[in-house]
CHARMM internal coordinates of N, CA and C (Angstrom, degrees):
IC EDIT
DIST 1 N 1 CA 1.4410
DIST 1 CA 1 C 1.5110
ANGL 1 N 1 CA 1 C 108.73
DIST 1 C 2 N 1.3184
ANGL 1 CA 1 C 2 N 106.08
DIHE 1 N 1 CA 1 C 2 N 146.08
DIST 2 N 2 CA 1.7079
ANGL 1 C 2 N 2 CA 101.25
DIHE 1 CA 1 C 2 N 2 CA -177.39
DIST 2 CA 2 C 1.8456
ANGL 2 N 2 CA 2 C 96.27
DIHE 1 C 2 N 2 CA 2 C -105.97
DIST 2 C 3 N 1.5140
ANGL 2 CA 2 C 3 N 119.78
DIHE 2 N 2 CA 2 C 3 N 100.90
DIST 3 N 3 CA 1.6090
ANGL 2 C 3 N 3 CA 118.47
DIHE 2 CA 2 C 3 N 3 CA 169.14
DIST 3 CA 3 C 1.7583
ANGL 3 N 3 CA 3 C 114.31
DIHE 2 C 3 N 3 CA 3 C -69.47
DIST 3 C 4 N 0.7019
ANGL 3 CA 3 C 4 N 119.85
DIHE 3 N 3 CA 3 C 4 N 18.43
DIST 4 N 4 CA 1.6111
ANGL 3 C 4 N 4 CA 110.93
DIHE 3 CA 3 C 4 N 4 CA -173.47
DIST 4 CA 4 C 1.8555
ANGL 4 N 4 CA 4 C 113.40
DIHE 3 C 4 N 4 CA 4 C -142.60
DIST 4 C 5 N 1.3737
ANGL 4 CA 4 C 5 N 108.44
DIHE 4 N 4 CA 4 C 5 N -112.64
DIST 5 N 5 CA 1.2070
ANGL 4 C 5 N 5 CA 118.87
DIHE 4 CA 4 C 5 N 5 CA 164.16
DIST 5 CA 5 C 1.7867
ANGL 5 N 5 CA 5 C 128.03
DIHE 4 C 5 N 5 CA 5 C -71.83
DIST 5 C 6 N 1.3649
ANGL 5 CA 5 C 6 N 106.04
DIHE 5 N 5 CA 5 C 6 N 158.13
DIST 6 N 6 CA 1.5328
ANGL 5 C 6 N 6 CA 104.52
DIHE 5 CA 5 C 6 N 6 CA 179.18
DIST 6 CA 6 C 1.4320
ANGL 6 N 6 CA 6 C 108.00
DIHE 5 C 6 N 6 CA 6 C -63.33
DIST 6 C 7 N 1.2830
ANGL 6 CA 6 C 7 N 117.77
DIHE 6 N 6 CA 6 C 7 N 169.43
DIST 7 N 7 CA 1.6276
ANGL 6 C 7 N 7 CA 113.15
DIHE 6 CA 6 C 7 N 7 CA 163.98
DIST 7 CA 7 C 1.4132
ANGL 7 N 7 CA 7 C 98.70
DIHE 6 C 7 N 7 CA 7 C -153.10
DIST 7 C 8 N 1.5522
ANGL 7 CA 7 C 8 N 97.41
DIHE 7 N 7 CA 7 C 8 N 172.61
DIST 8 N 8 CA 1.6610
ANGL 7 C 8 N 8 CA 107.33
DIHE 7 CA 7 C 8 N 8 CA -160.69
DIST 8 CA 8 C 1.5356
ANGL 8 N 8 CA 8 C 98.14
DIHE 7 C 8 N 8 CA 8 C -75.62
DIST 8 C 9 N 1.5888
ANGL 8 CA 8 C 9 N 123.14
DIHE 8 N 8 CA 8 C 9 N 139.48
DIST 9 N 9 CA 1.7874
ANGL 8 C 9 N 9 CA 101.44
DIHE 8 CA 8 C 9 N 9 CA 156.75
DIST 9 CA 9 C 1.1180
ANGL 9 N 9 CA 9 C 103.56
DIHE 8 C 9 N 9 CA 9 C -63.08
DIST 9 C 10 N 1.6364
ANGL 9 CA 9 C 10 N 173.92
DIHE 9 N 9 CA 9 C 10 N 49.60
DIST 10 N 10 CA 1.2623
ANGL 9 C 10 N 10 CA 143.41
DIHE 9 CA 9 C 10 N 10 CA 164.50
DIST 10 CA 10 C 1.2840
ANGL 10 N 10 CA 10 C 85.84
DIHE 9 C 10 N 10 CA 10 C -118.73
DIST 10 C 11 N 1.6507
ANGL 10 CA 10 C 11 N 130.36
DIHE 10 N 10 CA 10 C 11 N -39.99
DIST 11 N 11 CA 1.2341
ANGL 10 C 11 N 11 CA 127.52
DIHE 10 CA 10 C 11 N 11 CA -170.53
DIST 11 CA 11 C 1.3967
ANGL 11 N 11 CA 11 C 103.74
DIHE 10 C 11 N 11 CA 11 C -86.82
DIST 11 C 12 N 1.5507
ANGL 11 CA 11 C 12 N 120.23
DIHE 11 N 11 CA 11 C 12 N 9.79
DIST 12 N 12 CA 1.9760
ANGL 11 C 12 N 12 CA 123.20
DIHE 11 CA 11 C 12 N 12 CA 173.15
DIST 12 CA 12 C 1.0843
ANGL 12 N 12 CA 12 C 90.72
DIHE 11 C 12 N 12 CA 12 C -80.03
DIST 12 C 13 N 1.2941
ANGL 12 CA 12 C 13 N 98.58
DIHE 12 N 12 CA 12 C 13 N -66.63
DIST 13 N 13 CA 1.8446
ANGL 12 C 13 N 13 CA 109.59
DIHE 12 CA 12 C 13 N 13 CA -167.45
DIST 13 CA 13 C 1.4127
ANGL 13 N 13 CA 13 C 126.59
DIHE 12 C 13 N 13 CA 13 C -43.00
DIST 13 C 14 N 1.8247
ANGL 13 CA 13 C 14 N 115.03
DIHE 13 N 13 CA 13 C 14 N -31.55
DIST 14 N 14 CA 1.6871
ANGL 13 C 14 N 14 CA 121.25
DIHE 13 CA 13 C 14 N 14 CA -159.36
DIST 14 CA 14 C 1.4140
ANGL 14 N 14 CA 14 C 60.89
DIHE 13 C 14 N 14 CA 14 C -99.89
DIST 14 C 15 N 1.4853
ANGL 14 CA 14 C 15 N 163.14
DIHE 14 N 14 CA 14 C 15 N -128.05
DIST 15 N 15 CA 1.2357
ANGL 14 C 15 N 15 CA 136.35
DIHE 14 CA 14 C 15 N 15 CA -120.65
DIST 15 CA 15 C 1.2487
ANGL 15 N 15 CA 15 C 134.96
DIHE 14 C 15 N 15 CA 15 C -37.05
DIST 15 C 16 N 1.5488
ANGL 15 CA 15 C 16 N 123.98
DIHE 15 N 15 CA 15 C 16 N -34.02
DIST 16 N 16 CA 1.2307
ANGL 15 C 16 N 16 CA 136.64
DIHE 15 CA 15 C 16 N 16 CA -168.95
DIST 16 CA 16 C 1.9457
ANGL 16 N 16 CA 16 C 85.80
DIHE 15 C 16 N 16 CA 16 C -77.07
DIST 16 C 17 N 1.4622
ANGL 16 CA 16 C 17 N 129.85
DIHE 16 N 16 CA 16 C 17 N -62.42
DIST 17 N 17 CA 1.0745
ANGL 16 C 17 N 17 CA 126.17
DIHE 16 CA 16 C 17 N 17 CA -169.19
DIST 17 CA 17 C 1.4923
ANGL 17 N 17 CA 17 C 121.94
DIHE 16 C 17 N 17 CA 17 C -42.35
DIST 17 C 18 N 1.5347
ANGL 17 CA 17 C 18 N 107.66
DIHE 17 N 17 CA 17 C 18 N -32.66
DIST 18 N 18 CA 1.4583
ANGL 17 C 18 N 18 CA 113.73
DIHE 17 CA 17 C 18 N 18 CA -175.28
DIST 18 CA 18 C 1.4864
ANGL 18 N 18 CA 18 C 86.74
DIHE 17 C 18 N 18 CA 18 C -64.17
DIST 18 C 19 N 1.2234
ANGL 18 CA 18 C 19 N 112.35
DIHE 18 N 18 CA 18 C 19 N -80.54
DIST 19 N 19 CA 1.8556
ANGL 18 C 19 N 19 CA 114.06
DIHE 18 CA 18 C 19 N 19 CA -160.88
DIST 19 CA 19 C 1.7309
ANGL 19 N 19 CA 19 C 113.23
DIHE 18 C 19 N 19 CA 19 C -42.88
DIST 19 C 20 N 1.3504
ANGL 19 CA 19 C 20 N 110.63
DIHE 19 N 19 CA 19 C 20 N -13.13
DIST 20 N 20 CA 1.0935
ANGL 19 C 20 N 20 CA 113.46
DIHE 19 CA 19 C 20 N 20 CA 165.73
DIST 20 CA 20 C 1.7392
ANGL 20 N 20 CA 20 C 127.34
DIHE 19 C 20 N 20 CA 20 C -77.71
DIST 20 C 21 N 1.4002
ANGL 20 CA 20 C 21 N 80.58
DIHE 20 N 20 CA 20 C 21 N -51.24
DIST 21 N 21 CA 1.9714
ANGL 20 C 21 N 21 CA 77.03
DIHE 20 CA 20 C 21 N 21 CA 167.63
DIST 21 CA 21 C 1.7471
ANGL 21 N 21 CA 21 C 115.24
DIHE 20 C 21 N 21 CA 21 C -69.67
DIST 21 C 22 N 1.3147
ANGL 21 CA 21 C 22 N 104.70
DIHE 21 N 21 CA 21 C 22 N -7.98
DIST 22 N 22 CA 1.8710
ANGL 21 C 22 N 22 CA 98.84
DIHE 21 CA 21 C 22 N 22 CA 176.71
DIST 22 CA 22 C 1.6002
ANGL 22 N 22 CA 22 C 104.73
DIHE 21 C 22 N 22 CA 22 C -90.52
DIST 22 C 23 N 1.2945
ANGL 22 CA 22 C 23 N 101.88
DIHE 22 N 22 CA 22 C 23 N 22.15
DIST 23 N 23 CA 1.7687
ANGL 22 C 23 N 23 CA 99.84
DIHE 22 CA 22 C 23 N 23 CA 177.47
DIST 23 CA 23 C 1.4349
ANGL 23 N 23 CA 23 C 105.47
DIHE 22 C 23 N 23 CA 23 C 79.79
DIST 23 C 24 N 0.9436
ANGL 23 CA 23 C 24 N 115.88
DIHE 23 N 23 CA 23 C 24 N 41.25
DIST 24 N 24 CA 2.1100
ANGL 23 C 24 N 24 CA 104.35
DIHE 23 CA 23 C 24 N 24 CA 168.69
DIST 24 CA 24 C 1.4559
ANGL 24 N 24 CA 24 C 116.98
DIHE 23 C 24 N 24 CA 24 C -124.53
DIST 24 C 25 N 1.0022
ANGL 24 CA 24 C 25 N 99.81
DIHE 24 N 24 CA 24 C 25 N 132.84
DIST 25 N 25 CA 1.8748
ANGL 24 C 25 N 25 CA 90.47
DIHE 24 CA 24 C 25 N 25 CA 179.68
DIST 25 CA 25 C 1.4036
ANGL 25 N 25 CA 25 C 114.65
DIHE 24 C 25 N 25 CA 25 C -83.77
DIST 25 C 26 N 1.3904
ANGL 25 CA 25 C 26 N 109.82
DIHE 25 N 25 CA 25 C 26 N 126.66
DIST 26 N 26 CA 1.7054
ANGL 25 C 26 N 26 CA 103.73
DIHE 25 CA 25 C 26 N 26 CA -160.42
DIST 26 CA 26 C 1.5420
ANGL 26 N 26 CA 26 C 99.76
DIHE 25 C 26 N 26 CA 26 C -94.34
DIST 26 C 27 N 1.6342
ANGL 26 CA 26 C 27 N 118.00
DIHE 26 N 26 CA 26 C 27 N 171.59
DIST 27 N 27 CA 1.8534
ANGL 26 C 27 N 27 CA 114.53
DIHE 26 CA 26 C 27 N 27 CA 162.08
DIST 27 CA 27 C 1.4665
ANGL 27 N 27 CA 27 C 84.63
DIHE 26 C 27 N 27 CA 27 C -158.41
DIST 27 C 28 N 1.7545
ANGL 27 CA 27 C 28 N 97.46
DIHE 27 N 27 CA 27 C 28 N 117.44
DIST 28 N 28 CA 1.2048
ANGL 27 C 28 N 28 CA 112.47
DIHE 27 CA 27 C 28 N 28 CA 171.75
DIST 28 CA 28 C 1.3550
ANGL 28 N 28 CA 28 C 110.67
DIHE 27 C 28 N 28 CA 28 C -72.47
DIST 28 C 29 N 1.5711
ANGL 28 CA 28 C 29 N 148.69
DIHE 28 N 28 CA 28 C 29 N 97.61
DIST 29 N 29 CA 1.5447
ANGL 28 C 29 N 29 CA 118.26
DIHE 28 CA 28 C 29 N 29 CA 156.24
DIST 29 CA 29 C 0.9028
ANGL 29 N 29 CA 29 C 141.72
DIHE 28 C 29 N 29 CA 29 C -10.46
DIST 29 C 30 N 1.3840
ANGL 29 CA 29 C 30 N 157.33
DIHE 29 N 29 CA 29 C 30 N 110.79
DIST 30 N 30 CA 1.2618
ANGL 29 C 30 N 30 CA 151.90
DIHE 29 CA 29 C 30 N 30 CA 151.50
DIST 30 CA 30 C 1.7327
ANGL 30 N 30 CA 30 C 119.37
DIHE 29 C 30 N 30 CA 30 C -13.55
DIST 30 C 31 N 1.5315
ANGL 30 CA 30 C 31 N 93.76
DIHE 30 N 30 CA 30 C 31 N -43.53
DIST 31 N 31 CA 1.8570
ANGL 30 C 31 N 31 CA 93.95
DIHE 30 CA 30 C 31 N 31 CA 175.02
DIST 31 CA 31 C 1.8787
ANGL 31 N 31 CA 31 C 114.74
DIHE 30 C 31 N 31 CA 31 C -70.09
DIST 31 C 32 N 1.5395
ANGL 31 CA 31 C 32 N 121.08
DIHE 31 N 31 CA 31 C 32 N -22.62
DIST 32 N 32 CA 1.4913
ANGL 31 C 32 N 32 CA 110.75
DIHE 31 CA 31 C 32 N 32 CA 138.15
DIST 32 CA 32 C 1.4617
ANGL 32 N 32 CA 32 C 126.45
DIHE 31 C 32 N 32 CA 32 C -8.71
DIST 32 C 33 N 1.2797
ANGL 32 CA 32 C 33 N 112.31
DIHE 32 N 32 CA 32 C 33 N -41.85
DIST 33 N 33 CA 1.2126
ANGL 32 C 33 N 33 CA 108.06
DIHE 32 CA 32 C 33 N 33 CA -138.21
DIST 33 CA 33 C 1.9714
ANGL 33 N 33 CA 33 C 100.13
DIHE 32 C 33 N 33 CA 33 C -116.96
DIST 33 C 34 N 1.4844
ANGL 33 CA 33 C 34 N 96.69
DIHE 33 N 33 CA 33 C 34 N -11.20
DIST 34 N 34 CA 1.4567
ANGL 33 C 34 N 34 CA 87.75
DIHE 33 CA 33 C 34 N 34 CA -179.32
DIST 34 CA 34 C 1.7618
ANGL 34 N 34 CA 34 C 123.09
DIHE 33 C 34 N 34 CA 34 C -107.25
DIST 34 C 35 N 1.2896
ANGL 34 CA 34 C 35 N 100.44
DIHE 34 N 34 CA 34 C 35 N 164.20
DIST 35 N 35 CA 1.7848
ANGL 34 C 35 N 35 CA 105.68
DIHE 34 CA 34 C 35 N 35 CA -170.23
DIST 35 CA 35 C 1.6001
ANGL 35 N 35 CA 35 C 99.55
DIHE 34 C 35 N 35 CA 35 C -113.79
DIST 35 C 36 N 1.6173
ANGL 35 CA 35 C 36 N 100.56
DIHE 35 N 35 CA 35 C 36 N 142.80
DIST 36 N 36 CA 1.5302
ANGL 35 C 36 N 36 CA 118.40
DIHE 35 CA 35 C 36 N 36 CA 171.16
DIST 36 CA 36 C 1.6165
ANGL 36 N 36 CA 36 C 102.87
DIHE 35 C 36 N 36 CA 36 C -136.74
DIST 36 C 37 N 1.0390
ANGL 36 CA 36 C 37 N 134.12
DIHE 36 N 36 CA 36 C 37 N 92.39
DIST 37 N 37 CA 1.7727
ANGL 36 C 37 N 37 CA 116.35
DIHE 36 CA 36 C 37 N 37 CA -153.02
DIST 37 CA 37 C 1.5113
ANGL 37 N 37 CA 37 C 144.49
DIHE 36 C 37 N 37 CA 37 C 39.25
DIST 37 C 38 N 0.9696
ANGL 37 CA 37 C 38 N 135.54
DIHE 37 N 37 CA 37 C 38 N -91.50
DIST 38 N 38 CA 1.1974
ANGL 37 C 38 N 38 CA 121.17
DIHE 37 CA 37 C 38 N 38 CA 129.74
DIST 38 CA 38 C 1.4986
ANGL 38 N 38 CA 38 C 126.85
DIHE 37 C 38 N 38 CA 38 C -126.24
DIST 38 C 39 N 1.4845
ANGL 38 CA 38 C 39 N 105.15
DIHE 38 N 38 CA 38 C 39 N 80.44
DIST 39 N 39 CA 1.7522
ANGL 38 C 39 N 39 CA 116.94
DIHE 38 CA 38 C 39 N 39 CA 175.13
DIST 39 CA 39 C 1.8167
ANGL 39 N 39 CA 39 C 89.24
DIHE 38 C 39 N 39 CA 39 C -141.23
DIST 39 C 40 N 0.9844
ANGL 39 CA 39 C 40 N 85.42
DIHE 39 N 39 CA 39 C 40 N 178.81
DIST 40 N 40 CA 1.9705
ANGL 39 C 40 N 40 CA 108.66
DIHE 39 CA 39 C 40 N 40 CA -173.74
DIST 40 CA 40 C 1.0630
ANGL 40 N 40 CA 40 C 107.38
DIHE 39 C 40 N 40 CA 40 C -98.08
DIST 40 C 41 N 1.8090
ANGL 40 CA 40 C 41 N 128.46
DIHE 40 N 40 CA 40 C 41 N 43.19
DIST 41 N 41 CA 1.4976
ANGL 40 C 41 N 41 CA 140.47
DIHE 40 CA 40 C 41 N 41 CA -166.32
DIST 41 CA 41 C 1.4206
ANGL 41 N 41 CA 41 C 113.38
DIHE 40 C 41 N 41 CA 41 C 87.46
DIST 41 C 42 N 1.1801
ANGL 41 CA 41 C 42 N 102.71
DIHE 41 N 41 CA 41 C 42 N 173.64
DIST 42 N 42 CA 1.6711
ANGL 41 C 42 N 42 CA 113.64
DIHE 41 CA 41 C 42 N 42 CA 171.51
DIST 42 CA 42 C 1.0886
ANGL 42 N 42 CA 42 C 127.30
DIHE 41 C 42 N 42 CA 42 C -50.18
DIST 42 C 43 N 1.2102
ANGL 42 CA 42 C 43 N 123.91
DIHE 42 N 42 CA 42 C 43 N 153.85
DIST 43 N 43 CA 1.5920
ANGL 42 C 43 N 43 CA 136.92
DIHE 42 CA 42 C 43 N 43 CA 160.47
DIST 43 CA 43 C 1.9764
ANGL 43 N 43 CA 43 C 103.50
DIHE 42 C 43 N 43 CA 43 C -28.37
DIST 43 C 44 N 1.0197
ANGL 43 CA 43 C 44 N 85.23
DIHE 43 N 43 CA 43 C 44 N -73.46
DIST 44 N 44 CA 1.7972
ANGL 43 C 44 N 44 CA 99.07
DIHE 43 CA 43 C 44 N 44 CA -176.36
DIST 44 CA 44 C 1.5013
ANGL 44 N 44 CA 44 C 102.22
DIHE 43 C 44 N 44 CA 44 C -48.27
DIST 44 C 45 N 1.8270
ANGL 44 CA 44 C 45 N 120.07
DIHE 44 N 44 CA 44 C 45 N -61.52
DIST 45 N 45 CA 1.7505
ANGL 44 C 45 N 45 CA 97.97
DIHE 44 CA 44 C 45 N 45 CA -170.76
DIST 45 CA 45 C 1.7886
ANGL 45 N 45 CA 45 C 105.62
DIHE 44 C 45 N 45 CA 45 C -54.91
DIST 45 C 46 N 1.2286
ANGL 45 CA 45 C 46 N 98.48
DIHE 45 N 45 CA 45 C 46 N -48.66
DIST 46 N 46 CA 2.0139
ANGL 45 C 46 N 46 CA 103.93
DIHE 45 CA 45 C 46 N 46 CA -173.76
DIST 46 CA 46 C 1.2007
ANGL 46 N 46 CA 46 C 105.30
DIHE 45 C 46 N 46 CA 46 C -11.12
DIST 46 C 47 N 1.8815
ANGL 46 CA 46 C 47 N 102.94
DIHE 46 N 46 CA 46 C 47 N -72.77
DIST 47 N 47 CA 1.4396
ANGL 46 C 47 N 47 CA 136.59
DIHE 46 CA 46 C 47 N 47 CA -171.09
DIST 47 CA 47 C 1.6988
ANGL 47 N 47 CA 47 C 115.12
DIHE 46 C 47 N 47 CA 47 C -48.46
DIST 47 C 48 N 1.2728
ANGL 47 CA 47 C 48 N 102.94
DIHE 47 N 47 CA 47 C 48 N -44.81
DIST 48 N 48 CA 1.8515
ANGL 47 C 48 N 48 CA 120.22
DIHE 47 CA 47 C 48 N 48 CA 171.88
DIST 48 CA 48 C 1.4717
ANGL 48 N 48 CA 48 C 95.38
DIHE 47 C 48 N 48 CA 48 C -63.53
DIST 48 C 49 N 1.0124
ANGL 48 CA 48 C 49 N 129.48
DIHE 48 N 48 CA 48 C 49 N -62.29
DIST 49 N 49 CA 1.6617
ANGL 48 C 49 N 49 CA 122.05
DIHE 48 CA 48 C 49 N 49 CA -157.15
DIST 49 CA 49 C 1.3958
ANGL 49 N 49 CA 49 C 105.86
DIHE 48 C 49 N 49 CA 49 C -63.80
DIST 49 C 50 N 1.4096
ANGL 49 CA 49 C 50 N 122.45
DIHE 49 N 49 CA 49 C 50 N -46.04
DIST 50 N 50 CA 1.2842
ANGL 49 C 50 N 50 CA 114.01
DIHE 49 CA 49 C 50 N 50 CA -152.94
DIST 50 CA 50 C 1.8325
ANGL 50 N 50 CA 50 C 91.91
DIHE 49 C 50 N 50 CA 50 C -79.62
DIST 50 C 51 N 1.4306
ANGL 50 CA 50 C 51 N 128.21
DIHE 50 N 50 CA 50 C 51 N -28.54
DIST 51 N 51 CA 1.5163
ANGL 50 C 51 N 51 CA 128.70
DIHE 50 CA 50 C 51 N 51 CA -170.74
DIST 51 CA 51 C 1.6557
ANGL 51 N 51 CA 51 C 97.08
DIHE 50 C 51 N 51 CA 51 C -73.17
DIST 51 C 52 N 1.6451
ANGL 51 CA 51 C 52 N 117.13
DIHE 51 N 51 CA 51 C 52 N -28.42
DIST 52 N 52 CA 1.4830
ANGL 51 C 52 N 52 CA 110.38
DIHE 51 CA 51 C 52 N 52 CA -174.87
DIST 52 CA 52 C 1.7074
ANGL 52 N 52 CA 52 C 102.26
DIHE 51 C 52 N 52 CA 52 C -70.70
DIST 52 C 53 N 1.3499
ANGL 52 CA 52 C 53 N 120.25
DIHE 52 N 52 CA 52 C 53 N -26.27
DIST 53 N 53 CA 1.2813
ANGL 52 C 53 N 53 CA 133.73
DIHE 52 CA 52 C 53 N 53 CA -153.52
DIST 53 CA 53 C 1.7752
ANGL 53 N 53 CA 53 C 106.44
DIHE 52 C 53 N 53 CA 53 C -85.96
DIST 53 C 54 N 1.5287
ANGL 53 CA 53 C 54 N 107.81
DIHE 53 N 53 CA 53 C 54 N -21.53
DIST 54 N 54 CA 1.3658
ANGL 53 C 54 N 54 CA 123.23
DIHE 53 CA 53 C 54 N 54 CA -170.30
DIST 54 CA 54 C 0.9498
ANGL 54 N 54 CA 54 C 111.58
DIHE 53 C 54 N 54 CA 54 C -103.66
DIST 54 C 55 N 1.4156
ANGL 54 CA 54 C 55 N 120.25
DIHE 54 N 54 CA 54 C 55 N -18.07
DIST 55 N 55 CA 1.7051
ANGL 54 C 55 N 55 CA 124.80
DIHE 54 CA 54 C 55 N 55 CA -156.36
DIST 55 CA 55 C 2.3312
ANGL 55 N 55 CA 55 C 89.65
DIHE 54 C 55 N 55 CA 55 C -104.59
DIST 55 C 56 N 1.5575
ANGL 55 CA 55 C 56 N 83.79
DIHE 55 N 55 CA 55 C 56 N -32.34
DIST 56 N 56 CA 1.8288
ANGL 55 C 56 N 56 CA 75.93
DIHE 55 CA 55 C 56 N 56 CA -175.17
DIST 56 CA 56 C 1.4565
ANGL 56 N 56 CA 56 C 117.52
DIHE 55 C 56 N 56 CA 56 C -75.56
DIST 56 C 57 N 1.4998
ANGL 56 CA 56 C 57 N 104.34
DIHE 56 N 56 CA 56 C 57 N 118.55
DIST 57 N 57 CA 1.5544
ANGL 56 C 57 N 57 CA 96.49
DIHE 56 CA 56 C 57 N 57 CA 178.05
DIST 57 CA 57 C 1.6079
ANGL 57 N 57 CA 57 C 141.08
DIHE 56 C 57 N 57 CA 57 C -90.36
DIST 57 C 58 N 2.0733
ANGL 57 CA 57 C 58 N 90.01
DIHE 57 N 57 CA 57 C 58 N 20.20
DIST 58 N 58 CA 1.7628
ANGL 57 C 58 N 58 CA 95.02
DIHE 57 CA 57 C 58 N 58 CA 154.06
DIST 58 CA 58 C 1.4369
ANGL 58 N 58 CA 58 C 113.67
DIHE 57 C 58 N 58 CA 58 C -91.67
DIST 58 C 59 N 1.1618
ANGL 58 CA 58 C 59 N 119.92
DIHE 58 N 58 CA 58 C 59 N 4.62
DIST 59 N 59 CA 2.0286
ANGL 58 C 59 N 59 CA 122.16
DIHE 58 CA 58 C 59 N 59 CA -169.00
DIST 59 CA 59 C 1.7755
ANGL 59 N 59 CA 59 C 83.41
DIHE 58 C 59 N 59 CA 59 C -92.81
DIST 59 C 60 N 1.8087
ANGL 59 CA 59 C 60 N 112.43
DIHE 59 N 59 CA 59 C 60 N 121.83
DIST 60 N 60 CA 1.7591
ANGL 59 C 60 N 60 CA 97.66
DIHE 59 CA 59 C 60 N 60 CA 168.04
DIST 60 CA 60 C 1.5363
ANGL 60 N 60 CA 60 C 101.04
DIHE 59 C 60 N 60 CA 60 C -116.91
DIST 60 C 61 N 1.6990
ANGL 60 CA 60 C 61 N 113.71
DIHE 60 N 60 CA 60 C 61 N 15.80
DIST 61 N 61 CA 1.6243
ANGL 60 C 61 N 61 CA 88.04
DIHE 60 CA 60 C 61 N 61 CA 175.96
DIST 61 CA 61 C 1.9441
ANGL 61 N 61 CA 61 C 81.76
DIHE 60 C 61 N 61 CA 61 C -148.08
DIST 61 C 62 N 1.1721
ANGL 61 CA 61 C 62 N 125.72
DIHE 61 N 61 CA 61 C 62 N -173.62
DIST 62 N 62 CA 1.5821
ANGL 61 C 62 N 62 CA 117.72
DIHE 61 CA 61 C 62 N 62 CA 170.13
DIST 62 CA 62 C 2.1824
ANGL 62 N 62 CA 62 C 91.08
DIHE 61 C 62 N 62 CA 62 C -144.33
DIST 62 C 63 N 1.0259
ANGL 62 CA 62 C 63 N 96.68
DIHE 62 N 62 CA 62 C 63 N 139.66
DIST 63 N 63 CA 1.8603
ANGL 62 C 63 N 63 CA 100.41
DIHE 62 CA 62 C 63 N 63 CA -179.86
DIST 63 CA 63 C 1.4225
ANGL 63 N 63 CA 63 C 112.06
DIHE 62 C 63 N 63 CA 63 C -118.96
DIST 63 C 64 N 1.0327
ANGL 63 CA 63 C 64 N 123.65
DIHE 63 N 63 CA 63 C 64 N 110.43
DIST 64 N 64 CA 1.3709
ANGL 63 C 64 N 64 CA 111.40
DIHE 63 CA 63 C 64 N 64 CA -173.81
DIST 64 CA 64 C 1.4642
ANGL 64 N 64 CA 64 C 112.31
DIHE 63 C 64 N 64 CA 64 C -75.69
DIST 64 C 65 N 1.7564
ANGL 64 CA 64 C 65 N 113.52
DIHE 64 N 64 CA 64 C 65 N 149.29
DIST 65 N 65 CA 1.6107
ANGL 64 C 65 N 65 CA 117.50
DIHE 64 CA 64 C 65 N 65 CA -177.45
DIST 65 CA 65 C 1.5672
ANGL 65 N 65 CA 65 C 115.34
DIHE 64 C 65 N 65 CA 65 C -66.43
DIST 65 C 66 N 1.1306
ANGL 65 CA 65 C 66 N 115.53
DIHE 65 N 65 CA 65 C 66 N -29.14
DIST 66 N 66 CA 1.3500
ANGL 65 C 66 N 66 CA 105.17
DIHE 65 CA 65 C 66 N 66 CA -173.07
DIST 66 CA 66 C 2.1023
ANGL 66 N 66 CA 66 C 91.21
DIHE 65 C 66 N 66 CA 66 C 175.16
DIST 66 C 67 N 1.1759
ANGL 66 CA 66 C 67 N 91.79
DIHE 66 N 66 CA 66 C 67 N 175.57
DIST 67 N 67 CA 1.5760
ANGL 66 C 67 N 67 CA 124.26
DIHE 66 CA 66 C 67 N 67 CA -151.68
DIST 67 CA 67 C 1.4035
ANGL 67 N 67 CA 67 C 105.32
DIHE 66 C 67 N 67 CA 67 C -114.64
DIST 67 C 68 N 1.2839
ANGL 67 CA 67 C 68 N 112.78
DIHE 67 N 67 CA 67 C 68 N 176.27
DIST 68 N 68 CA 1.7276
ANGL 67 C 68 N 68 CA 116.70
DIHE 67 CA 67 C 68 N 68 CA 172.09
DIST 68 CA 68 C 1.5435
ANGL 68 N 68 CA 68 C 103.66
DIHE 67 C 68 N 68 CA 68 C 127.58
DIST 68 C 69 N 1.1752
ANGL 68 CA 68 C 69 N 125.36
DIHE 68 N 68 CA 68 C 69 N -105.18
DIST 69 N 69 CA 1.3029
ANGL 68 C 69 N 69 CA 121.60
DIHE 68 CA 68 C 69 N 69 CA -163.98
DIST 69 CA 69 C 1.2826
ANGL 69 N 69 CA 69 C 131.19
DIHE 68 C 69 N 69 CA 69 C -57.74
END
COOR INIT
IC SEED 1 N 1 CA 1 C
IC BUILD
């Protein structure tokens, strides 16, 4: 999940790929992927992703995309 600022997909993906070649099975959120100015969606999706991310019990760690606000 990205909690803060937007980020590029190309620079989601070359992160997600590293953790992928170290053997991890990645799941990008969907809220990754959305824009509210410059954050990764609203307050509310943020808040939805990270509770969808906690509540699923195949997710065993959550990484955030990037930083800033």
């Amino acid at each position: 999940m990205a909690p803060s600022s937007r980020i590029d997909a190309s620079d989601l993906e070359n992160g997600a790929e590293i953790l992928r070649r170290k053997g991890y099975d990645v799941f990008l959120h969907p809220q990754c992927h959305e824009k509210f100015h410059q954050s990764a969606g609203t307050n509310e999706q943020k808040r939805d992703a990270l509770h969808d991310l906690i509540a699923d019990p195949k997710i065993k760690a959550v990484f955030f995309a990037t930083g800033g606000n």
